[in-house]
C-alpha positions in Angstrom: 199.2 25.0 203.4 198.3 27.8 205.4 201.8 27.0 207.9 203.3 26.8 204.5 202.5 30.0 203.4 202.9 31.7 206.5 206.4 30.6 206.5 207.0 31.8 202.9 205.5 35.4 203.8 207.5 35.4 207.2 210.9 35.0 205.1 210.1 36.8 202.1 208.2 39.3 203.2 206.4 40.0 199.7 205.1 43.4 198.4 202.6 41.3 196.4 201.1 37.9 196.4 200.3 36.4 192.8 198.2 33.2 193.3 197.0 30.4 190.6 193.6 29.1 190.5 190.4 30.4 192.0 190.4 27.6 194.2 191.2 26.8 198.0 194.6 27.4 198.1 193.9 30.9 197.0 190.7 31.2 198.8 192.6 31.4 202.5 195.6 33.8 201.6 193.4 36.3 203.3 193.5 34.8 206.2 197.3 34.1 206.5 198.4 37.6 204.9 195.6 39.8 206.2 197.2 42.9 204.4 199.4 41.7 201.6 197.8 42.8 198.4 197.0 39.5 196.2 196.4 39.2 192.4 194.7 35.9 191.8 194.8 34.7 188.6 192.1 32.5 187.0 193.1 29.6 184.3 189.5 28.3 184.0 190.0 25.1 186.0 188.8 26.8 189.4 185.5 27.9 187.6 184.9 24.3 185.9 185.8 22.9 189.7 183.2 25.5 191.4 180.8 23.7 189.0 181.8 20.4 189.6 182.3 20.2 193.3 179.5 22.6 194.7 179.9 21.1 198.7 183.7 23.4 198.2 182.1 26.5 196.2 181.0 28.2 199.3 183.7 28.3 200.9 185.9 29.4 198.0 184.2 31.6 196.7 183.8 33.6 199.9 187.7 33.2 200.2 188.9 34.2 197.5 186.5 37.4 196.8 188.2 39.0 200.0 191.8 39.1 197.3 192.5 42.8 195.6 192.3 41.5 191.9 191.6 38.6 189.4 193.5 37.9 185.8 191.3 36.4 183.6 192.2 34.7 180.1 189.3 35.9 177.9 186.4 38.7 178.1 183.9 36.5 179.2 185.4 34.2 181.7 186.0 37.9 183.4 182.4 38.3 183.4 181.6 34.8 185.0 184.6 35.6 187.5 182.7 39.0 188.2 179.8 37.2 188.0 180.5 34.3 190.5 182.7 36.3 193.4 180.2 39.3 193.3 183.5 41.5 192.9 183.0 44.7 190.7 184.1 44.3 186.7 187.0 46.7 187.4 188.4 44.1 189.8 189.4 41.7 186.7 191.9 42.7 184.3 191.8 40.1 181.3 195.6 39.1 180.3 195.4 36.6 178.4 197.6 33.2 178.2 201.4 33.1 177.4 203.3 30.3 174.8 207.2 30.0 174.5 208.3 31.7 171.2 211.2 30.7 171.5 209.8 26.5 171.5 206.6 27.3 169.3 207.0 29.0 165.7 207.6 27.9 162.2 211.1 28.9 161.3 212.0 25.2 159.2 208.1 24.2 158.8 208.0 21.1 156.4 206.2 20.8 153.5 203.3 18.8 154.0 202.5 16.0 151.4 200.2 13.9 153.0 197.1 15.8 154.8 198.7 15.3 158.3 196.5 16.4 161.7 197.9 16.4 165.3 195.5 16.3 168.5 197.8 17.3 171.4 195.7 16.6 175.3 194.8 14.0 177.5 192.7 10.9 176.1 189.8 11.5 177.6 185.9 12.0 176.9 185.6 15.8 177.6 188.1 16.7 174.8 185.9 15.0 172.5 188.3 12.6 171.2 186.5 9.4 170.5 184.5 12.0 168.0 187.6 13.1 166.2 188.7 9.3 165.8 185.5 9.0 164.5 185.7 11.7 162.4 188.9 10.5 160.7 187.6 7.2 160.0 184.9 8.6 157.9 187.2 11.2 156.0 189.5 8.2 155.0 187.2 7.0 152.9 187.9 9.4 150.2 191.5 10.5 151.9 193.1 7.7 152.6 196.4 9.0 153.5 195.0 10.8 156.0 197.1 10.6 159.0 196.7 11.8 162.7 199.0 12.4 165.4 198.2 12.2 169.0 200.3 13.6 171.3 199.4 13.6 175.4 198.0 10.6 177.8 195.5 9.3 180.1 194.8 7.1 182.8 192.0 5.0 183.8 188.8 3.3 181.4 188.6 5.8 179.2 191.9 6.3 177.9 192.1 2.6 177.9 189.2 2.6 175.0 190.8 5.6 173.2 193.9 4.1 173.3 192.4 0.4 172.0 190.4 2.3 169.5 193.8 4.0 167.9 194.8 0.6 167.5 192.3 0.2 165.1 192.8 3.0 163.5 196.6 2.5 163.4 197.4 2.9 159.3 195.9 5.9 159.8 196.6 7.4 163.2 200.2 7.2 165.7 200.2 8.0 169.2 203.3 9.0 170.8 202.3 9.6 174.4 203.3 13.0 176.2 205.7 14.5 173.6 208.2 17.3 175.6 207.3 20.9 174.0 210.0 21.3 171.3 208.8 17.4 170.1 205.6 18.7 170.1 206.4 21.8 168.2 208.4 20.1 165.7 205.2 17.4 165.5 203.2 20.5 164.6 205.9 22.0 162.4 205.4 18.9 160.4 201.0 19.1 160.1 198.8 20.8 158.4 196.3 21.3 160.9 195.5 21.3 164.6 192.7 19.3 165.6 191.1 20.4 169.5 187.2 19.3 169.3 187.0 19.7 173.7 184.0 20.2 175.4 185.0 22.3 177.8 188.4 24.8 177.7 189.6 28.5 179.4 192.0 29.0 177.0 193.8 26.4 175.3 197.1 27.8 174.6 198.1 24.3 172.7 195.8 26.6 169.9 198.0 29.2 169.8 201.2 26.8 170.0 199.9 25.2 166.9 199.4 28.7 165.0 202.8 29.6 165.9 204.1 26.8 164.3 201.7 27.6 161.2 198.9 25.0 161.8 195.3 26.1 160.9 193.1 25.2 163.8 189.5 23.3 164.2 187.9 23.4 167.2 185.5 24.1 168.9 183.2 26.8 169.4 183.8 27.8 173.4 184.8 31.0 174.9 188.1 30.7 175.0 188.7 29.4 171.6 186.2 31.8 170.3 188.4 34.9 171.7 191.6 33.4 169.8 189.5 33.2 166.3 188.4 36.7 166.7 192.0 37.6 167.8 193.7 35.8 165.0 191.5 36.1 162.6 191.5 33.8 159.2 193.1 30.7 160.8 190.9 29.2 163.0 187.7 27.3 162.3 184.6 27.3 164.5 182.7 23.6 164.9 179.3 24.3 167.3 179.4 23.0 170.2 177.1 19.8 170.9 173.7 20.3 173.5 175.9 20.0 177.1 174.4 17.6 179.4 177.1 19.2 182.2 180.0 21.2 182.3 182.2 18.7 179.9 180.1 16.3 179.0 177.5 16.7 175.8 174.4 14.7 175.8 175.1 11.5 174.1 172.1 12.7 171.1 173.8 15.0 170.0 177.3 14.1 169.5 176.9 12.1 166.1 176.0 15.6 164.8 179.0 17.0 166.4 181.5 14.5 164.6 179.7 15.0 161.1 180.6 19.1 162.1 183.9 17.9 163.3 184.8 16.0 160.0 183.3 18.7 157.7 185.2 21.1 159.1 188.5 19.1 159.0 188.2 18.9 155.0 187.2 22.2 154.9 190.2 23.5 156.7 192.0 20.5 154.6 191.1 22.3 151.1 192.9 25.8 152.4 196.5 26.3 151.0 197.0 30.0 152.1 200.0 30.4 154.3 200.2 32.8 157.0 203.0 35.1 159.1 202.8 32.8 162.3 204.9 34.9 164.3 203.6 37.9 163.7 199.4 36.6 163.9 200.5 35.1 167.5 202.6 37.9 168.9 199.7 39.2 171.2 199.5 35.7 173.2 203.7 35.6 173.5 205.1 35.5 176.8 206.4 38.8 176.4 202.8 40.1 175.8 201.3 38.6 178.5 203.7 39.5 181.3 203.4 43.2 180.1 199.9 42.8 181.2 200.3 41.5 184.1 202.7 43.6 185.4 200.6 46.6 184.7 198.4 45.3 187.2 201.3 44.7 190.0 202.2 48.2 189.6 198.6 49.0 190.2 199.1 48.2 193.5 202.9 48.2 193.9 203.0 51.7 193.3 199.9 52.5 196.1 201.8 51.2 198.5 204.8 53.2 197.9 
């Protein structure tokens, strides 16, 4: 990577470096592009990797501090990225995550007869989703049309078991695998509501996909997801997260009180009829919003060097 990069900068000759991830890639621009300013931008992975790979944290974290300035997605990941890289607060700028308006929004949104959810992420553990299978199975016993989609895949035991246990479920829940965005759109143009019960998130922008396309939300109550409620206030409802044994994993005690949360908030988000401006309540996490963030900070530094 670093012969990589060196040959990029050699040909390009950048004004400005804009990295992904604070994680190793970004932690040794320094040292190839010793006076290229570089904007590193944080999507939560590189924080939840720091955690879970300590024998790496060192090292990244003394790379990537040396960089002129961090994007976060929410308020207080840019405290934990202050926080973690010792770099001062006004070295984080938070911006926010972008979705495609032009895919995502709720020009020809179906009438929904049936209460209809969607799940869209991998089939793992971590984004809780043996709980929210769980948590359908017991709301069908008084709504039994109840129907879930899953959209999104997994490899490996678990998503065997999740994918086995939809089987059982199958009258009452479809998986369709990784959908392409506009399928996935029109999936959630077709729902009532979005279903994301993770354990861990930054910012899951597949939230503010699914309120584009007019979907309440349930999910649950982490930073991230927390910021979007407060931002788009009225559509989005809060399930407390469970005790956390680690990073993404809750202690196995305490998730049968997470799935009775989970399901009580699905029929309470179930019982709302109100509609919503979509468009308008997402607008501040659109593409175009976001880039005009970001490029406030590139001119930050664009305009010091000229």
């Amino acid at each position: 990577w670093r012969a990589h990069v060196l040959e990029v900068v050699t040909r390009v000759q950048p004004d400005l470096i804009h990295s992904h991830h604070l994680w190793m890639l970004s932690g040794m621009l320094r040292d190839v592009v010793p006076r290229t300013r570089i904007v590193t931008h944080c999507h939560g992975t590189g924080l939840r990797q720091l955690a879970q790979c300590p024998q790496f944290a060192g090292k990244v974290i003394s790379g990537c501090r040396r960089n002129d300035h961090f994007l976060a997605l929410h308020p207080l990941q840019a405290d934990e990225i202050a926080t973690t890289l010792n770099v001062p607060t006004d070295a984080v700028s938070v911006i926010g995550a972008g979705y495609r308006e032009e895919v995502f929004h709720d020009r020809g949104r179906s009438h929904v007869a049936a209460p209809t959810l969607v799940y869209a992420g991998k089939l793992s553990h971590s984004k809780g989703v043996p709980q929210l299978l769980e948590a359908v199975e017991s709301l069908t016993v008084d709504i039994p049309d109840l129907q879930l989609h899953i959209a999104g895949g997994g490899t490996g035991e678990e998503a065997s078991a999740i994918v086995k246990r939809i089987e059982e479920l199958s009258s009452n829940v479809t998986w369709h695998g990784q959908l392409p965005p506009a399928e996935l759109a029109q999936l959630l143009r077709n729902a009532s509501l979005f279903v994301l019960p993770s354990f861990y998130e930054g910012l899951p922008l597949v939230v503010v996909e699914a309120i584009a396309c007019g979907c309440l939300v349930v999910t649950t109550d982490l930073p991230g997801t927390r910021h979007i409620a407060l931002q788009l206030e009225g559509v989005v409802e809060l399930v407390p997260t469970p005790v956390m044994a680690s990073v993404d994993q809750p202690h196995p005690e305490s998730l049968a009180e997470f799935t009775g949360e989970l399901a009580a908030a699905i029929r309470r988000a179930l019982q709302r009829s109100e509609s919503f401006e979509a468009t308008t309540l997402a607008a501040p996490f659109s593409w175009t919003e976001v880039f005009r963030r970001i490029e406030l900070v590139w001119n930050r530094y664009l305009l010091e060097e000229s």
